[in-house]
N, C-alpha and C positions, 0 to 999 in steps of 0.2 A: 574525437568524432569519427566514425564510422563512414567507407568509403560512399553507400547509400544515400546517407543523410548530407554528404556535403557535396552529393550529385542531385541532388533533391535542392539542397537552398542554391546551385551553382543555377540551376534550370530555372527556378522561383525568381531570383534576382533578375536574370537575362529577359525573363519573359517580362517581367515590372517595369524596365529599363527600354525596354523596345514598346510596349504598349505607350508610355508616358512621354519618349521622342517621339511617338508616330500620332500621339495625340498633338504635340505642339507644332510639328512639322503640318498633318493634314489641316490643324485648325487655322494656322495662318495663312495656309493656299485657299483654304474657303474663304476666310474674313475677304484677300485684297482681291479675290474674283466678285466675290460680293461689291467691296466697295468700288473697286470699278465699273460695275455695270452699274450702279446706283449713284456716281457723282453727276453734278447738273454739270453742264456746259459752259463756258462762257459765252458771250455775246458777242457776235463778230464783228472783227475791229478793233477788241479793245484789251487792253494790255493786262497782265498777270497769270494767277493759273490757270491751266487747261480745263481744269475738273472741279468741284466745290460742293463739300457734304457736311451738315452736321449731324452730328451723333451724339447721343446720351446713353451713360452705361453707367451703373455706380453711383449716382448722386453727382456725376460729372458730367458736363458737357464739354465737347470736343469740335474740331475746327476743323477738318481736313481739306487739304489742295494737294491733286496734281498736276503736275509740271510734267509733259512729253519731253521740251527742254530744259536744262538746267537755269534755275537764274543764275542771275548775274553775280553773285555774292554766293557761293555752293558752301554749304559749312564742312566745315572739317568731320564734324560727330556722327556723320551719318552711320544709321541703322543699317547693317548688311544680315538678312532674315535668311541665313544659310544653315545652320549646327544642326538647326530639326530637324532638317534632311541630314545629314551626313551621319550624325548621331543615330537616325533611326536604321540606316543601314548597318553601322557598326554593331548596333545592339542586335538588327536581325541575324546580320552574322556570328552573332555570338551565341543566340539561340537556337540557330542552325548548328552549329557545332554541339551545344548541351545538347538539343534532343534529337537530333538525327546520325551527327557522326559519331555521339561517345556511344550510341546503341543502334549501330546501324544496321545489324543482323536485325534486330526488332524493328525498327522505326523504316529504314530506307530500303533495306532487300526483303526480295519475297521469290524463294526459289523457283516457285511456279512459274515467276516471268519470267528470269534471267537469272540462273545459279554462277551470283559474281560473287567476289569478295568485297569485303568494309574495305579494302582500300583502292579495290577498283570502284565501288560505288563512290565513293569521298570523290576520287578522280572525275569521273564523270562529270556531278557535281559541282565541282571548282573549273571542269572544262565549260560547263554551259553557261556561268556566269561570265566568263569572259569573251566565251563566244556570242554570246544572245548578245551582248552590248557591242561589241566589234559591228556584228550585221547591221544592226538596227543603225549606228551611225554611220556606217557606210549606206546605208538608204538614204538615209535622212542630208547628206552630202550630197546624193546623186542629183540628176533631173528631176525628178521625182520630188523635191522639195519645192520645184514650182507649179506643182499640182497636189494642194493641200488631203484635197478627197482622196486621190490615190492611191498617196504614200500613206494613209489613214487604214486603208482598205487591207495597202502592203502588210502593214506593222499586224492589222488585225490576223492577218492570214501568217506570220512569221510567230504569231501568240500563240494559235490553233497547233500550226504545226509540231511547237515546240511540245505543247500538252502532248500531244500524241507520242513526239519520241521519246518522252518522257516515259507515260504507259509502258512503254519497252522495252524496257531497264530497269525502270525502280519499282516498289509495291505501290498498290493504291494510291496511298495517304503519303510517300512519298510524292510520288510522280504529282499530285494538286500541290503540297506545298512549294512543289519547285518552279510553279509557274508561277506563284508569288512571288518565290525568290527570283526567277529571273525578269518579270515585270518592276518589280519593288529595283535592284539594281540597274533598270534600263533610265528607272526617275530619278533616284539618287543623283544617277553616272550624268543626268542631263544638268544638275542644280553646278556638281562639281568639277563639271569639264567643259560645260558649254553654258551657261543663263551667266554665273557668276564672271567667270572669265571676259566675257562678250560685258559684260555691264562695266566689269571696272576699266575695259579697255575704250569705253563711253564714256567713263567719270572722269580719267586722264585725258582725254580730250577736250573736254569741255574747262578742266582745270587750266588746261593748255591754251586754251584762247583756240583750238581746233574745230572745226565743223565734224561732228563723229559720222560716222560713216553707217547709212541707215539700215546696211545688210546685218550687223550684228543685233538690233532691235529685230527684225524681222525673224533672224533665226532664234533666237532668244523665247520670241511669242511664241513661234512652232514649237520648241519643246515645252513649254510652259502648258500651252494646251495639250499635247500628247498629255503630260502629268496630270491634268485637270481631267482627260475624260478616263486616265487609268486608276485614276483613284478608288472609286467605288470595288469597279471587279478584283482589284489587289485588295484590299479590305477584306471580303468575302474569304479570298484564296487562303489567307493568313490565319481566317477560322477553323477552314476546312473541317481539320484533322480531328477537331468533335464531333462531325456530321459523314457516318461512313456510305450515307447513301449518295453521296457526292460524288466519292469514288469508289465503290466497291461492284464495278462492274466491268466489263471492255472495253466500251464507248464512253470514259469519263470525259474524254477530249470533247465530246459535242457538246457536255452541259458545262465545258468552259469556252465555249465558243457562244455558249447564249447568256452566260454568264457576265461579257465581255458587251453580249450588245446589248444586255438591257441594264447595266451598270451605267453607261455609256449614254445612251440611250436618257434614261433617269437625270445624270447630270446636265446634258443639253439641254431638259426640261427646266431645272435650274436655273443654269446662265440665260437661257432667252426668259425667264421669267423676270430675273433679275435686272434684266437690261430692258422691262418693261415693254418687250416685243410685242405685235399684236397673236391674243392667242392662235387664230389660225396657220399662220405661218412657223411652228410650231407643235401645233395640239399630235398633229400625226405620232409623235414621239411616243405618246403616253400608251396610245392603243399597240403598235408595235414593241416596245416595252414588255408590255405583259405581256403577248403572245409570247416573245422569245423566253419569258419566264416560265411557262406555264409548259412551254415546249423541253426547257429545261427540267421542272417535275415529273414530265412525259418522260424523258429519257429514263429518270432515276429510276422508277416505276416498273421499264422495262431490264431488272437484273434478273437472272437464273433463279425461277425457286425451284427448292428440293421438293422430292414428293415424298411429305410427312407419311403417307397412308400406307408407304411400301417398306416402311421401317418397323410396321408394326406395332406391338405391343411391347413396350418397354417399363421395364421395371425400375422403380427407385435403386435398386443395388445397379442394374445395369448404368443409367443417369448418373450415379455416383463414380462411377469407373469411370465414364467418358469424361468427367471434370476432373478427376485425381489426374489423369491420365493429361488433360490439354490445358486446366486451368489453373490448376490450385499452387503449381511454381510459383505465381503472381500471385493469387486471390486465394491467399491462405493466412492465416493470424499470426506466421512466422514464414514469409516466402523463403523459397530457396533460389529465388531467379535471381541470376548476378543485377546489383544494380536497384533492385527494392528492398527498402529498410521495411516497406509496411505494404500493406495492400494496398493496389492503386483505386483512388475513390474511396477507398474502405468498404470496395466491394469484396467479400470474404465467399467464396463455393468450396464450402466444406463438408456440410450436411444439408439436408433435404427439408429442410427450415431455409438453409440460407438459400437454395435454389427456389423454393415459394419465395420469400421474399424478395429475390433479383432476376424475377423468370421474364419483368418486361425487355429486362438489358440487356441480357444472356441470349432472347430469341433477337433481340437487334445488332447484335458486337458479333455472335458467333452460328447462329442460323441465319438469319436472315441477309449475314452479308458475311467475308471472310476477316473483316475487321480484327478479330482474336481468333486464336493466340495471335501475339504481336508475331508479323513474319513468318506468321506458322512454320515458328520454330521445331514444332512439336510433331509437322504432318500432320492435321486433324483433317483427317476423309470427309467425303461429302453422306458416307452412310455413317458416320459418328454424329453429323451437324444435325441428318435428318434425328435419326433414332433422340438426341439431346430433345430435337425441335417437337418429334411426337409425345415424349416425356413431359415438357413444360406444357402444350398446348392440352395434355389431358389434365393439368390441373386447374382449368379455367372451370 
C-alpha cells in the first residue's frame, strides 16, 4: 500500500470515528437535557423521586425517575455516560493530526498570513489547546462563577477573541477549524476534569452515609450548560472546512462570533421549550437568532471580489496554463502533489471539457475565494484567479 492511500484510509477512519463518538456523546447530552426538562414533578410532601416520565421508543415502554438525592439503597451498576465525550476528543484529535498536521503546509499554513513553519504551526496549535482550556477554567473558578450571565458573556468574548488570533497565524480553513478545536477541548476538558470528578466525589458521599457538599452540583451544572449551549456552534465549526465562504475573507472572526449567538441562541429556544416555558418569556430568542444569522451571511458576502473585466479576454490555451500551472498537482488523473493517490473529489482540470464541467467549483474553491490551491502552495495571483474567473464566466 502506497504512502497516499494509507493517508487517505488513515483520514477516512479518524473522520468515521470522530463523527460516530460525537454522534453518541452529542445525542446523549440532548436526550438527558431533554428528559429533564420534561420529568413531572413530585407532589409536595411526599416521598420517592424528584422527577417522573414515561417513554416509549421501540415497542417498549420505559419508566424514568430522577432522584436530586440518592436513595437509600444506591446500586452498585450505575451507568457513568462519560467515553462519548472523551472518545470524541481523542478521535478529533486524531483527525487533527490526519488532516492538518500530516499536511500542514496545505491544510494549516498560508504564507500570506504568517510565513511559519509545520512545526511552528503544530506548536501553536498544541499551545492553544491548552491554553484556551487553562483560561476558560480559571474563569470559570473566579468570582465570576457567581454571576452566571457574565462569565457566559466572558467565555463568549475569550471564543471571539481566540477566532481572531487565530486568523493571524493559520490559513482560513485552519484558523475556523481551530475554534472547534479549541471549543470541542474546553467540553470534553469539562466532562473529564470537572462534571465526572465532582459527581463521583457525590456518589462516595452519599455511599458514605455523608451529606455531599452542594457546591459540586452547582459547578457541575455550570459546565454542563456551558456544553449545552456550545454545542451547536462547535458542530457548525467542525464542518467548516467544506464551506470556504466561512472563512475566506479577513473578518472570519465576526461570522464566528454570530455563529456562537445564534447557535446558542437556537438551543435556549430548545431548553425553555422543553421545560414547557411560557413562549413569551423566551420567544425573543428566535427573532435575534436569525438576525445574528443573517448578519452572519452579510459578513460572508462582504469578501474581496476580483475585477473579472480587467483581465480581459482570455483564452482556452491561456485557462489551461493557469490550471497546469496552480491545479492539476492535485486535480490531475495521476497527481504529483505529495500525499494524493487520486484526484481529490475526482475533480480532474486537465482539459477544457474538464474546466466546462467543474467551472461552478473552480470559480467557488479558486476565484471566488483563496480556498485553492490548498495553502497556496503554488502562489496563484490575484490576476491568475481573475483571468481563470473571466475564462470560466465566458462559458456561461
Amino acid at each position: 500500500m502506497d504512502i497516499a492511500l494509507a493517508t487517505d484510509w488513515f483520514n477516512l477512519l479518524s473522520r468515521w470515528f470522530h463523527i460516530t463518538a460525537g454522534i453518541t456523546w452529542i445525542g446523549t447530552s440532548f436526550y438527558f437535557m431533554s428528559l429533564d426538562f420534561s420529568l413531572k414533578a413530585k407532589a409536595p410532601g411526599t416521598k420517592g423521586a424528584d422527577g417522573v416520565a414515561w417513554e416509549v421508543h421501540g415497542g417498549g415502554f420505559y419508566h424514568v425517575q430522577k432522584y436530586l438525592v440518592a436513595p437509600d439503597n444506591l446500586p452498585p451498576d450505575l451507568l457513568w455516560h462519560r467515553w462519548a465525550a472523551y472518545l470524541t476528543w481523542v478521535s478529533g484529535f486524531i483527525l487533527l493530526v490526519a488532516q492538518y498536521y500530516l499536511n500542514a503546509r496545505g491544510f494549516l499554513i498560508d504564507p500570506a498570513v504568517a510565513d511559519i513553519t509545520p512545526a511552528q504551526a503544530i506548536g501553536l496549535s498544541l499551545a492553544s489547546i491548552v491554553v484556551g482550556w487553562l483560561l476558560y477554567d480559571t474563569l470559570c473558578k473566579s468570582p465570576l462563577a457567581n454571576h452566571p450571565t457574565v462569565l457566559a458573556l466572558v467565555v463568549f468574548a475569550m471564543v471571539v477573541g481566540a477566532a481572531w488570533a487565530f486568523s493571524q497565524v493559520f490559513s482560513g480553513r485552519g484558523a475556523f477549524i481551530h475554534v472547534g478545536v479549541f471549543v470541542g477541548t474546553i467540553m470534553a476538558a469539562n466532562v473529564f476534569l470537572v462534571i465526572i470528578p465532582n459527581q463521583r466525589i457525590v456518589v462516595a458521599d452519599l455511599i458514605a452515609g455523608r451529606k455531599p457538599d452542594p457546591k459540586y452540583g452547582k459547578i457541575g451544572k455550570t459546565r454542563s450548560t456551558h456544553n449545552n449551549y456550545l454545542t451547536l456552534p462547535v458542530l457548525l465549526m467542525m464542518v467548516s472546512n467544506h464551506y470556504p465562504m466561512l472563512y475566506a475573507h479577513p473578518h472570519s472572526w465576526l461570522v464566528v462570533a454570530f455563529i456562537l449567538i445564534t447557535g446558542a441562541l437556537v438551543q435556549h429556544t430548545l431548553n425553555r421549550h422543553e421545560a414547557h416555558d411560557p413562549w413569551q418569556s423566551y420567544g425573543w430568542a428566535v427573532p435575534v437568532a436569525a438576525i445574528a444569522l443573517l448578519l452572519a451571511i452579510f459578513v460572508t458576502s462582504q469578501r474581496p471580489k476580483l475585477d473579472l473585466a480587467a483581465a480581459g479576454q482570455v483564452s482556452e490555451v491561456q485557462a489551461l496554463q493557469i490550471t497546469a500551472t496552480h491545479c492539476a498537482s492535485c486535480h490531475a488523473r495521476r497527481p504529483t502533489q505529495e500525499g494524493f493517490a487520486e484526484a481529490p473529489k475526482n475533480v480532474i482540470l486537465e482539459t477544457a471539457a474538464d474546466l466546462r464541467r467543474h467551472a461552478t467549483a473552480v470559480i467557488q474553491q479558486s476565484v471566488q475565494s483563496r480556498a485553492m490551491p490548498l495553502g497556496n502552495q503554488t502562489t496563484m495571483s490575484d490576476h491568475d484567479r481573475a483571468a481563470l474567473g473571466a475564462y470560466l464566466a465566458g462559458l456561461k
